[in-house]
N, C-alpha and C positions, 0 to 999 in steps of 0.2 A: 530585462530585455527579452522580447520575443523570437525566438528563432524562424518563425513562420514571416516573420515580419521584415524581413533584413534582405539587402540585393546581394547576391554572391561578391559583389566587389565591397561589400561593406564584411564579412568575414573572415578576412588575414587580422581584423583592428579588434577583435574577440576574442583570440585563442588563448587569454591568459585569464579567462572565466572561467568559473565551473559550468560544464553543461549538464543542465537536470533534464531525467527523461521521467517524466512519469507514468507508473504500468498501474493500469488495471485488469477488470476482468467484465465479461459478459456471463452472468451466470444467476441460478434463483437463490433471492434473497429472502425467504420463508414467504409466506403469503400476502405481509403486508407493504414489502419494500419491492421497487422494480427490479430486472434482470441489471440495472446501470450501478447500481451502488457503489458498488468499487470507484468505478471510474470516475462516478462523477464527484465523490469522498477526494479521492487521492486530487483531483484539477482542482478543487477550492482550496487545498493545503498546497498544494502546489505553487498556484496564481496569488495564493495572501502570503507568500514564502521569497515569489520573484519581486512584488511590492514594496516587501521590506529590503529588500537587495538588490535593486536594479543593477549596481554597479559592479557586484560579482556575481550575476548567477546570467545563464544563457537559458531559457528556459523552451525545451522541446512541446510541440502537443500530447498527450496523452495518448501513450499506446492503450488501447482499448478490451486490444485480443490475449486474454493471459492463458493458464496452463490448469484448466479444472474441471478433468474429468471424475472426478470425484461428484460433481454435482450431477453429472447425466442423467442419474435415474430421475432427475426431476424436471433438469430442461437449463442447458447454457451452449454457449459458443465456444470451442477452445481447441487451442492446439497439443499433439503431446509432446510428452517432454522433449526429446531429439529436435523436432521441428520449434519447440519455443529455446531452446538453446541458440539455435541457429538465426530465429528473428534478434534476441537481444543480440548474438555474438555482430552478423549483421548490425544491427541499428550503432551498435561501437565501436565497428570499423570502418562506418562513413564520417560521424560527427570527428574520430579522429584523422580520419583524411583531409577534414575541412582545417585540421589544427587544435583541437583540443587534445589538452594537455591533461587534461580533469575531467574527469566523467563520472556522474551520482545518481545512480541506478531508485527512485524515491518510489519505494513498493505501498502499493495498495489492497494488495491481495496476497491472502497468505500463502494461499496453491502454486505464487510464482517463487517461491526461495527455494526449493530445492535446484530450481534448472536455473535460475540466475547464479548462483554459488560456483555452480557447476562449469557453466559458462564463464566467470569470472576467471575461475582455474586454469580454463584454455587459453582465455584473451593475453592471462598475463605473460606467459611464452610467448605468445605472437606479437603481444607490446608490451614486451618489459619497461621500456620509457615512459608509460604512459601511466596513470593513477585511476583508477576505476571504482569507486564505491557501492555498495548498496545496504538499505537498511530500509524497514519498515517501518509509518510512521509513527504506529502504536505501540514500535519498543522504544523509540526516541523519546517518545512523551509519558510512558508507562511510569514513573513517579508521581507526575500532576495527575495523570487520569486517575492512577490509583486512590488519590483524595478525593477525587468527584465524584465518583461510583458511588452506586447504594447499596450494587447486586454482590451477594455471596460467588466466593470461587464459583467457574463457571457459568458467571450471569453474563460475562464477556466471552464472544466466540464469534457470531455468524448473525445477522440481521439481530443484536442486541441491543442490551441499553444504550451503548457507546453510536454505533451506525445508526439505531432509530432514530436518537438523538442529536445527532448530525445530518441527518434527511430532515428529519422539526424543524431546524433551525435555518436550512436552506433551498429545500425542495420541500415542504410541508407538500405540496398537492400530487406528489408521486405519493404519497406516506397514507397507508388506512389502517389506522388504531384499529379500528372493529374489528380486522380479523387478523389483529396479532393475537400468538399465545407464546407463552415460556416453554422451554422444550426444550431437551436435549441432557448434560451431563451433572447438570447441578444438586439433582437430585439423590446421585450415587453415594453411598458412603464409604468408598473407598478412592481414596487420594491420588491413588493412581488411576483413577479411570474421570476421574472430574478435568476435561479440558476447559483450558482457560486463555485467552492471549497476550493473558500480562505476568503469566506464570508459567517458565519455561517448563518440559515434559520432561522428565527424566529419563525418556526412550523414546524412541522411533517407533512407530505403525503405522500401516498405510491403512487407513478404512475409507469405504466410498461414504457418502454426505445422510444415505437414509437407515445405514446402519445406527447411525447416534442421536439420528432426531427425524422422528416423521411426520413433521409440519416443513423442517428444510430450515426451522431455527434453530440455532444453538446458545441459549442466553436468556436473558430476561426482558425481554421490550416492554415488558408494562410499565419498567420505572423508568423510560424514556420521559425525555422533555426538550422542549426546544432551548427552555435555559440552560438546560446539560449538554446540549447540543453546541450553543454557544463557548462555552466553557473546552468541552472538550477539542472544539475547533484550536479556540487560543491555544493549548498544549501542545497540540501536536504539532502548531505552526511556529512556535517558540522552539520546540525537540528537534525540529528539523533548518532552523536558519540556524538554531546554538551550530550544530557540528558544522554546516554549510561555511560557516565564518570560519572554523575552523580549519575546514580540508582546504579554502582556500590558499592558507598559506601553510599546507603543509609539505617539505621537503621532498627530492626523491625517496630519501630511504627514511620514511617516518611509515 
């Protein structure tokens, strides 16, 4: 069910669905992928997520404006952090004024988890009744992807095999192979400095985006494909209704 779709007298007969809100981001995704990747990544996982669940899931439009000034020295649109606190805190104090009881924060960009976290932390004081989720869709799926992959530690990060792969498979004509390159942390031989998205960091540091890669990749897109594209669709749209099914029935105090 569409929430853009629906007459306000048709919203009291809802509030025992999950509402999904999907975030991306406006920012550059190396040379060969648009400024939209995020966004338009996270609304197809999204929309093949509400398909399989029409009957429990509410599904919002795609916030579009996420929190990555990290990219700037190359070129995006974003809020900082306080002010994207305050859009998600915002956006889950009206869907719960309409009556939801569930709210599933379904991230697309990795730049937004520090302020969503953050944000969640507050909301829950202000609505202890209420159930608020968030999770990214490439930790959900990161099992399956991890079989698909071809690319060593840090071939997954930023306009990589995974994202090129999923622009192939459904925006092929945003996507220009010719001036993709590999770049960024894969090279290092040291384990702590090789970032990767499917392998959590054992520390925190804040680095801006041309400190680790100066094409603005982080990964490997040469061993993209639309068939991997495919594939890692199914994953991550699987990683994300599995828990969906679940947070639907799950308890106040679960």
């Amino acid at each position: 069910m569409l929430l853009e779709h629906l007459k306000w007298t048709e919203l009291r007969e809802i509030t025992g669905r999950v509402f999904v809100a999907p975030l991306g981001a406006l920012e550059q995704h190396g040379r060969h992928l648009p400024l939209s990747t995020d966004t338009v990544i996270v609304s197809e996982i999204a929309r093949r997520v509400e398909a399989q669940l029409p009957d429990h899931v509410v599904l919002l439009p795609t916030q579009w404006l996420g929190h990555s000034p990290h990219h700037a020295h190359f070129g995006c649109v974003s809020l900082h952090l306080r002010p994207y606190m305050e859009l998600i805190g915002g956006l889950c104090r009206s869907v719960a004024a309409m009556g939801a009881r569930k709210i599933f924060l379904l991230n697309g960009h990795g730049g937004n988890d520090p302020a969503c976290r953050a944000a969640l932390c507050e909301l829950k004081v202000e609505m202890p009744d209420r159930q608020i989720a968030f999770a990214s869709y490439w930790n959900l799926a990161a099992e399956a992807m991890s079989r698909i992959r071809s690319s060593p530690p840090g071939g997954f990060g930023h306009a990589c095999e995974m994202e090129t792969s999923i622009m192939l498979a459904i925006r092929p004509e945003l996507v220009s192979m010719k001036d993709a390159v590999d770049d960024g942390t894969f090279r290092e031989s040291s384990k702590y400095r090789v970032l990767d998205m499917l392998r959590p960091q054992p520390y925190h540091m804040v680095r801006d985006f041309h400190e680790l890669a100066e094409s603005g990749t982080l990964g490997m897109p040469s061993l993209a494909s639309a068939e991997k594209g495919v594939q890692f669709l199914e994953a991550a749209t699987r990683g994300v209704a599995e828990l969906l099914q679940e947070f639907a029935g799950w308890g106040g105090t679960a």
